[in-house]
DOGU-11843 format. One line per field, with one value per residue (C-alpha): residue number from 0; residue in three letters; y negated, x negated, z. Coordinates in pm, 1 decimal, always signed. Each point is the difference from the previous one (the first is absolute). Layout:
residues N
seq [NUM  ...]
type [ALA  ...]
py [Y  ...]
px [X  ...]
pz [Z  ...]
end
This chain:
residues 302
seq [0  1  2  3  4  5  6  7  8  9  10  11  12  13  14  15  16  17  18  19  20  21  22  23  24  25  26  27  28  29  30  31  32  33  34  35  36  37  38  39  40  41  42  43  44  45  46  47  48  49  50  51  52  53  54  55  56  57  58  59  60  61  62  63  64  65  66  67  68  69  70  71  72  73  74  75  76  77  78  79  80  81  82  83  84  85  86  87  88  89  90  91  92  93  94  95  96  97  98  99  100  101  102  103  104  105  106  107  108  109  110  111  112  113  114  115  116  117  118  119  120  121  122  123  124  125  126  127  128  129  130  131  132  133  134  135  136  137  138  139  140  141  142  143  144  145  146  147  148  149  150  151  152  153  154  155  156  157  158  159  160  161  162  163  164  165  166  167  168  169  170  171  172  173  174  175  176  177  178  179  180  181  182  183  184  185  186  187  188  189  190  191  192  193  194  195  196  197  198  199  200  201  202  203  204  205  206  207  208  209  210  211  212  213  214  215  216  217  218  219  220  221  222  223  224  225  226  227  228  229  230  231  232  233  234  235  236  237  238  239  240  241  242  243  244  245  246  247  248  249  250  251  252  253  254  255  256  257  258  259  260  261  262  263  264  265  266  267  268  269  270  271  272  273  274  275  276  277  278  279  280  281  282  283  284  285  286  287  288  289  290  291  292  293  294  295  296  297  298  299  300  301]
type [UNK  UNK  UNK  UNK  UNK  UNK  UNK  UNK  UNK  UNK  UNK  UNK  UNK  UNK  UNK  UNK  UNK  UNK  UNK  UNK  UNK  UNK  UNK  UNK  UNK  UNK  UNK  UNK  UNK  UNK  UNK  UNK  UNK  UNK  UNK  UNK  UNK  UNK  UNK  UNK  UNK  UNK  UNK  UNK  UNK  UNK  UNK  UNK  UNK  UNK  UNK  UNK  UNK  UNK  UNK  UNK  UNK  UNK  UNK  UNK  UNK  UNK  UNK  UNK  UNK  UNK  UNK  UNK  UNK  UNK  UNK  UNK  UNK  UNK  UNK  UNK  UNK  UNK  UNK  UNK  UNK  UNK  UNK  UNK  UNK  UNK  UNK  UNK  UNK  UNK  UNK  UNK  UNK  UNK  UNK  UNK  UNK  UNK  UNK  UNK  UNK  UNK  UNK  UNK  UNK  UNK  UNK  UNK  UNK  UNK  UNK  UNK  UNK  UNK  UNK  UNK  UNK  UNK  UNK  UNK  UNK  UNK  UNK  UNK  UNK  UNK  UNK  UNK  UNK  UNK  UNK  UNK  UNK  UNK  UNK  UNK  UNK  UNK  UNK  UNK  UNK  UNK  UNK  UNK  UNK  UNK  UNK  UNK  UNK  UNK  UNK  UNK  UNK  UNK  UNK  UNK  UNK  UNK  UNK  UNK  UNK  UNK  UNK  UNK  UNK  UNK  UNK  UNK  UNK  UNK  UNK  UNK  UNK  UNK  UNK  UNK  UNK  UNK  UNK  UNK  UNK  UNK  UNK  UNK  UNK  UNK  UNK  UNK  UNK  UNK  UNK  UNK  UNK  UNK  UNK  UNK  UNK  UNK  UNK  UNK  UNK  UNK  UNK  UNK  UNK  UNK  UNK  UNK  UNK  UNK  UNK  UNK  UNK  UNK  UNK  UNK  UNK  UNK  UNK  UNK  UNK  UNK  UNK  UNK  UNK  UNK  UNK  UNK  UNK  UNK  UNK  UNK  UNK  UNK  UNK  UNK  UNK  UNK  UNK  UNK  UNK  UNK  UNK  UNK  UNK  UNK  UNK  UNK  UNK  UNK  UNK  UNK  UNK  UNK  UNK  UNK  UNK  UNK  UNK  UNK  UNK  UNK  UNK  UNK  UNK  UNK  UNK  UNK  UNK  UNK  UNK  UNK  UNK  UNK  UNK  UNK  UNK  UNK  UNK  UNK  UNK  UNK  UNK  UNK  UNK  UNK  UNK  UNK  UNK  UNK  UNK  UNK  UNK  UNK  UNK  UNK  UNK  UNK  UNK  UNK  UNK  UNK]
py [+141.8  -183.9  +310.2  +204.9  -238.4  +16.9  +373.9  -4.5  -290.9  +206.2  +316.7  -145.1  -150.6  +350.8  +205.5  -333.7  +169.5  -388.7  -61.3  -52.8  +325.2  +171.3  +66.9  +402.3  -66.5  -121.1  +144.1  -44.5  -436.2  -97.5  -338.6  -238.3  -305.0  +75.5  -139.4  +83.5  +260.6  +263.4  +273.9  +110.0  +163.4  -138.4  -316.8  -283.0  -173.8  -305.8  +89.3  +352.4  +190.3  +369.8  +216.9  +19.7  +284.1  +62.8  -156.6  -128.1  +68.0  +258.7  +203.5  +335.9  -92.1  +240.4  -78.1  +206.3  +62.6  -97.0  -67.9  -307.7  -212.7  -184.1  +141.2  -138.3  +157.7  -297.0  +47.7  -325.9  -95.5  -61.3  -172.6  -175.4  -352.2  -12.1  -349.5  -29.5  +259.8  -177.6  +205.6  -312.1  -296.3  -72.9  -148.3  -397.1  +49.0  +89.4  -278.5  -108.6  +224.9  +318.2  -82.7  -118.5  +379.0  +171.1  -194.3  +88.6  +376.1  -50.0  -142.8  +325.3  +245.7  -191.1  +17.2  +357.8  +95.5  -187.1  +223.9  +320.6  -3.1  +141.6  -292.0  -274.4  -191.1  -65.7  -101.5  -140.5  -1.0  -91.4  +106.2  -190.9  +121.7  +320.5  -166.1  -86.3  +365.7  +70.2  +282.1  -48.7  -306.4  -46.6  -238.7  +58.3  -5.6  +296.5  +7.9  +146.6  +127.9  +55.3  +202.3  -251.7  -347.6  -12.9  -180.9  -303.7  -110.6  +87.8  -211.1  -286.5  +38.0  -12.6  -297.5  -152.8  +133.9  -151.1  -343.2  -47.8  +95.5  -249.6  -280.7  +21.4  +14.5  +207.7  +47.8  -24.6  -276.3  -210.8  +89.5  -129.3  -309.9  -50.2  +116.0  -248.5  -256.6  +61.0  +85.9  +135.7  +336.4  -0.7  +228.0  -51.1  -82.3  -43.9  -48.2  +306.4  +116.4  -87.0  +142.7  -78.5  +115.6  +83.7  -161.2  +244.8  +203.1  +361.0  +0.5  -255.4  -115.7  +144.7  -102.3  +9.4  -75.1  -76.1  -103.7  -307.7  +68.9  +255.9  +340.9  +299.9  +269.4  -12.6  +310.0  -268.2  -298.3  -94.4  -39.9  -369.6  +77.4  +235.9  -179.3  -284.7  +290.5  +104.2  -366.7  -70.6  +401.0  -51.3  -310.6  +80.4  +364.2  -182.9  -253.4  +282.3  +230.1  -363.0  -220.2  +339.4  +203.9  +249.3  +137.3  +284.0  -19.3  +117.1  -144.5  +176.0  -146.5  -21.4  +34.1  +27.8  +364.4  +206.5  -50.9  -298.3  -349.0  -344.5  -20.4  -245.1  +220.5  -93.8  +115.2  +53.2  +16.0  +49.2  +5.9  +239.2  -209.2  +112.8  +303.3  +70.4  +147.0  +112.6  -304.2  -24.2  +352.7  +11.1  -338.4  -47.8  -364.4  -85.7  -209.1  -261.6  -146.9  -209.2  -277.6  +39.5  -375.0  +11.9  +332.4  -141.5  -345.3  +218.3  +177.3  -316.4  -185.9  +41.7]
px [+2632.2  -19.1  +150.3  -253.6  -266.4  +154.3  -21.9  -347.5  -109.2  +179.7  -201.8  -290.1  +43.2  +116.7  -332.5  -183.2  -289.5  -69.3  +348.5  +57.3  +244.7  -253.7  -332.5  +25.5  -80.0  -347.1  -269.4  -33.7  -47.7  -284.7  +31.9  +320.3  +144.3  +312.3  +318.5  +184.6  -245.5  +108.9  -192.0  -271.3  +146.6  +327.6  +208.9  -53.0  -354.2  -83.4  -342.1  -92.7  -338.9  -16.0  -236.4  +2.5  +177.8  -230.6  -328.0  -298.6  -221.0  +43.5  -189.2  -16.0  -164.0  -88.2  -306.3  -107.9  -332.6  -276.9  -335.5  +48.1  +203.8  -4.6  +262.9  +165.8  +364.1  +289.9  -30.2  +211.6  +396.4  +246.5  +301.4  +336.0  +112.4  +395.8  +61.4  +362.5  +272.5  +239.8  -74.6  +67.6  -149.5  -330.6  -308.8  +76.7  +376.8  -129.8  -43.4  -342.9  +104.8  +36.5  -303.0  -201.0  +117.6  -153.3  -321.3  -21.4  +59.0  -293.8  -221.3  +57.4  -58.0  -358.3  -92.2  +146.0  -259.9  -261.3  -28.9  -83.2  -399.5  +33.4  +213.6  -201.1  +248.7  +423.8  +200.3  +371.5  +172.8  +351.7  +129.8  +324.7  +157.1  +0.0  -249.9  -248.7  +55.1  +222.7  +175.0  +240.8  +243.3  +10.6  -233.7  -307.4  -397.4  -229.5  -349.2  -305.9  -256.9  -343.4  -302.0  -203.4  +29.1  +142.1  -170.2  +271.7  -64.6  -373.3  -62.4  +217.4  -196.4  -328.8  +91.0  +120.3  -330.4  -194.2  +128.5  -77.4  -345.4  -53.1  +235.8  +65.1  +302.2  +359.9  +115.8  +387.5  -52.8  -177.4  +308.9  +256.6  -172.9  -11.3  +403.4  +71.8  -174.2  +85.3  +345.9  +81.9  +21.8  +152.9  +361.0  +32.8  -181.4  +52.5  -179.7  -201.9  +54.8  -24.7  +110.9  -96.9  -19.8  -424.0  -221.1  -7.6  +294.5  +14.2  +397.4  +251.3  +103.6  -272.4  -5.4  -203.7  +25.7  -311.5  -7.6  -135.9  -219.1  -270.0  +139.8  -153.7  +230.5  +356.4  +66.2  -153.5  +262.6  +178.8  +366.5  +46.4  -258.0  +252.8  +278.9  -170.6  -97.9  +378.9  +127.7  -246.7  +90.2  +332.8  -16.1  -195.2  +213.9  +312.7  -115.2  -107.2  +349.6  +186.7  -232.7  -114.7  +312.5  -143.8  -267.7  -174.1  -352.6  -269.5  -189.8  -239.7  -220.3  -358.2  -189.4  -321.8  -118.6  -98.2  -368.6  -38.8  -116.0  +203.7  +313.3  +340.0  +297.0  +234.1  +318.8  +30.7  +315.4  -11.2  +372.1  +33.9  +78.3  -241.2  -147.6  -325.6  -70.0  -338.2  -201.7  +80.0  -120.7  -278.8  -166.9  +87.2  +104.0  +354.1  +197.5  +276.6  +284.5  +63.4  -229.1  -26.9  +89.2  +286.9  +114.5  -50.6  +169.3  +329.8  -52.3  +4.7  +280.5  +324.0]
pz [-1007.4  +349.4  +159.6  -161.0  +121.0  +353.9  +23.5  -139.3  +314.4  +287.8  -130.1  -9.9  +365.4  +112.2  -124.7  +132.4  +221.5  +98.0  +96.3  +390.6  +78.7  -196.3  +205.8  -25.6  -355.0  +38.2  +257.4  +348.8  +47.6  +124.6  +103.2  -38.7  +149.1  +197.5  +164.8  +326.7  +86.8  -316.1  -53.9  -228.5  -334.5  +95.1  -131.3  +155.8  -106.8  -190.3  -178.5  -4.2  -85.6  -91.8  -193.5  -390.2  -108.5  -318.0  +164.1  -195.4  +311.3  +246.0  +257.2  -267.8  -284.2  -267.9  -245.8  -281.1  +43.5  -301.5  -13.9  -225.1  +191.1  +289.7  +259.4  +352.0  +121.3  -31.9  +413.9  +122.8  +57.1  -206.9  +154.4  -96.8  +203.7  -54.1  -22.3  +114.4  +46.7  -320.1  -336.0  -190.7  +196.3  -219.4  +158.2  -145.6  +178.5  +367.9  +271.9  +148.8  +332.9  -193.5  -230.1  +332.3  +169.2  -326.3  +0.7  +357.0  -62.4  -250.7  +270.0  +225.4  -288.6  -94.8  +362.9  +30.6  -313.2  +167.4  +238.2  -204.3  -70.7  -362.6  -106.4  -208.4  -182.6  +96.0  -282.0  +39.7  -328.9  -154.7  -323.3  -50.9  -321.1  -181.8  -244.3  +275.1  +95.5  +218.9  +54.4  +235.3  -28.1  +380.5  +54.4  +205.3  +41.3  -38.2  +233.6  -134.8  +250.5  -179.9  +43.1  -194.9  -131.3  -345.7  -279.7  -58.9  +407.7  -10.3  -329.1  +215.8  +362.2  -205.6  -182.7  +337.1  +168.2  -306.4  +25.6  +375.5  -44.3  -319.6  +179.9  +321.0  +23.2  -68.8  -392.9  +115.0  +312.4  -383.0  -205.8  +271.6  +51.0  -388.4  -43.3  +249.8  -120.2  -387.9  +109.5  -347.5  +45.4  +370.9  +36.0  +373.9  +294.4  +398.9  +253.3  +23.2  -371.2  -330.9  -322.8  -381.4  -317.3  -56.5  -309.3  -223.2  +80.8  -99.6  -113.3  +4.2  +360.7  +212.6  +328.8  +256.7  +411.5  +231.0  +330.1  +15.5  +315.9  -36.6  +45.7  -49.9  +62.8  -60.3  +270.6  +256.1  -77.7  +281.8  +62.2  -111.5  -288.4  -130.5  +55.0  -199.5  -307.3  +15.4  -84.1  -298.3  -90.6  +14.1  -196.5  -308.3  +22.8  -85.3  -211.8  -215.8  +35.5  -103.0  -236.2  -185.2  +21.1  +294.7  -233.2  +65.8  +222.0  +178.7  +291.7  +224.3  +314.9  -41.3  +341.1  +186.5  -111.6  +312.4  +85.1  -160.4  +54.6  -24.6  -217.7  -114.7  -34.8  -248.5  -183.9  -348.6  -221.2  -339.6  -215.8  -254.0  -260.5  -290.0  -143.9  +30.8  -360.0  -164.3  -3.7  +377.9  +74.1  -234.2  +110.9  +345.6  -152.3  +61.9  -210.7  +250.9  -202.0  +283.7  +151.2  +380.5  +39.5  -208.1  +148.6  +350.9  -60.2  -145.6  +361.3  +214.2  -222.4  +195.0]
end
């Protein structure tokens, strides 16, 4: 049996599009982080970004045209952000420097999309895990570039936008100071940072990370900034792979859309660790087996 499971690793390494050795297997890159001067669509990069083969948004949309509904082409980008050049390194097993090089590949993609006048909304995303959906066991980020801002981020900007105007001040700059001073709920936290488990969790061991400072848009973070991000990243990423036996996730980055006002970007990772079943999907209500303080203090506990 371990032979068989040998062959069955090396194959899968070998038709690896991901894999570094590999890059004539994907489309031309568009962006990467390099070493000793190598070449695009060669070996030799750290983090690399190129189009999604299958893309969810493109530049050639088709629509089928009826009266009833309301129609707009999926006009946008669709891209893929290799994390590292290993097929088996995971997410919680890469160091701060390789997590800060992928964060900073992130920051040149959002700024890259901000530049395109059609775009409304960027969305990073990770889905670690073939349960979280993904497809590919290499692990690495997809970018969506969209034409509109999508309900989930719209319903959240509003609700930001809502609370200013009734109090004055930022919804996420109120929850840090409460996390800190409750302390209950806190994973991690630096200087610049700070991670926690929110009230109210959606699934067991959500996690969130804010900047403590009042930042609007991740794509304008500057080099120590995401340095800072990397470390808490890194930090909750493995305490997750080792305290929960490297369960499947997702995270994404929530942003500033384009065109709009004030803003407190955030990450949000959320384990797959439950099912959502029918009284999830019919109600909207869902049901957390896991307290967010308990589920952070297992976190923190060394």
């Amino acid at each position: 049996m371990m032979s068989i499971q040998r062959v069955s690793t090396v194959t899968k390494e070998k038709s690896c599009p991901f894999c570094e050795g590999h890059e004539i297997l994907t489309p031309p890159e568009i962006d990467s982080i390099r070493l000793n001067g190598s070449k695009s669509d060669e070996d030799g990069w750290r983090v690399r970004a190129v189009p999604n083969k299958y893309p969810a948004f493109g530049q050639d949309g088709d629509l089928i045209e009826e009266s009833f509904y309301g129609l707009k082409a999926a006009d946008g980008h669709h891209e893929v952000i290799i994390h590292t050049p290993e097929h088996s390194t995971g997410l919680g097993e890469l160091s701060v420097e390789q997590i800060d090089l992928i964060l900073s590949l992130y920051r040149k993609r959002y700024l890259a999309m901000s530049d395109d006048p059609n775009i409304k909304s960027t969305l990073v995303i990770v889905n670690h895990g073939r349960e979280a959906g993904a497809s590919l066991e290499h692990s690495h980020s997809q970018l969506f570039a969209m034409p509109m801002i999508p309900t989930e981020i719209k319903l959240e900007y509003d609700s930001f936008d809502g609370h200013i105007k009734e109090n004055g001040d930022c919804v996420f700059c109120d929850l840090i100071t409460h996390e800190q001073t409750a302390k209950i709920r806190v994973v991690a936290e630096n200087e610049r940072f700070i991670a926690f488990c929110p009230y109210a969790s959606r699934v067991p061991f959500e996690t969130w990370i804010l900047p403590k400072d009042h930042l609007g848009a991740f794509e304008l973070s500057n080099d120590e900034t995401i340095m800072s991000c990397s470390e808490i990243l890194q930090s909750v990423l493995e305490k997750l792979k080792v305290k929960l036996n490297d369960p499947p996730f997702n995270y994404w980055i929530h942003t500033r859309p384009a065109g709009q006002g004030d803003f407190h970007w955030h990450i949000e990772i959320l384990p797959k660790l439950s099912v959502a079943a029918g009284f999830e999907m019919g109600t909207g209500i869902m049901i957390n087996v896991v307290k967010p303080e308990d589920a952070a203090d297992y976190l923190r506990t060394k």
